[in-house]
N, C-alpha and C positions, 0 to 999 in steps of 0.2 A: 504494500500500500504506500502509495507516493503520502509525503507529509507537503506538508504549504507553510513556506514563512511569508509573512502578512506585517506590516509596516503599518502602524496608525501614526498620520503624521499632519501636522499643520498644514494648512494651502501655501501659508508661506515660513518653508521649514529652515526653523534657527540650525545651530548646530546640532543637539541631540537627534533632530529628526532626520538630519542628513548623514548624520552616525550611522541610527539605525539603518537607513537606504541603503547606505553603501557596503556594514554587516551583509542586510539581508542578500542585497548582489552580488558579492561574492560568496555566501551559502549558497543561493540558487545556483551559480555558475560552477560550483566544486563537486557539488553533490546532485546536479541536475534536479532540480524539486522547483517545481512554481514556487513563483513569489506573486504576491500584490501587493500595494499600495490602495491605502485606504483613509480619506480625509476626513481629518471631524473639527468640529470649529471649539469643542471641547481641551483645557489643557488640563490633564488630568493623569500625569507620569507613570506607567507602567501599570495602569488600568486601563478603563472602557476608552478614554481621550488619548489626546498625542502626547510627549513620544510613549511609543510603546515598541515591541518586536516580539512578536509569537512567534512558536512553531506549533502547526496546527492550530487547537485555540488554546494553548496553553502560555500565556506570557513570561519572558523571561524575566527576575526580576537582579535586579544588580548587587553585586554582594557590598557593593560598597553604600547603600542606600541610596545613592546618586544618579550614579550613570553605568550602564552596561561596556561591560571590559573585554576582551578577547574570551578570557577566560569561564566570562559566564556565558558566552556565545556558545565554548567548546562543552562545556558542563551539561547545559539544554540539548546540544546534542544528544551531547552522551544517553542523558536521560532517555531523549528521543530512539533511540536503538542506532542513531547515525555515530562512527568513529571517526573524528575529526584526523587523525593520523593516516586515514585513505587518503586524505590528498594530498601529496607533497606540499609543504613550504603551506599550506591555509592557515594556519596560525601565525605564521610570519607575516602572512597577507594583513589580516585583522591587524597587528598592530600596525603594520607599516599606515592601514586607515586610519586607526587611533590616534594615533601620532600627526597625520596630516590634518584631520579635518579639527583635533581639538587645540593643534599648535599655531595650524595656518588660518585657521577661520573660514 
């Protein structure tokens, strides 16, 4: 059974929600699984509103109460029954995003 990671994100996405985007597209791209994007006028962090980042409908929620890290990307995985270590270098990938989009703006 394919799983779906799902992005709830602002119309107009600050950094966390371009975080999440860019997570979720490179999970979609590593491990072949739909993605969507889904807009709510709600901000509401790692609930029903944006930012947020599911796999399937289960959200992931960040171990640092803030903001989701590589690690909780690869974690939800795990949970998921997906093994982040199939992809070469995907956890390299993630922070290398982490890194850009909360250093570069």
């Amino acid at each position: 059974m394919s799983k779906l990671i799902r992005v709830i994100s602002s119309r107009l996405p600050g950094r966390r929600c371009k975080l999440y985007a860019a997570y979720a597209t490179e999970v979609s791209q590593c491990f072949e699984l739909p993605m969507e994007i889904n807009y709510h006028d709600r901000k509401e962090p790692h609930g029903a509103g944006y930012p947020s980042l599911m796999v399937d409908d289960e959200h992931i929620f960040p171990s640092d109460g803030e903001i989701l890290s590589p690690e909780d990307i690869c974690a939800a995985l795990v949970r998921k029954g997906i093994d982040p270590r199939a992809a070469p270098s995907f956890q390299a990938k993630l922070e290398e995003i982490h890194g850009s989009i909360l250093q570069g703006g």
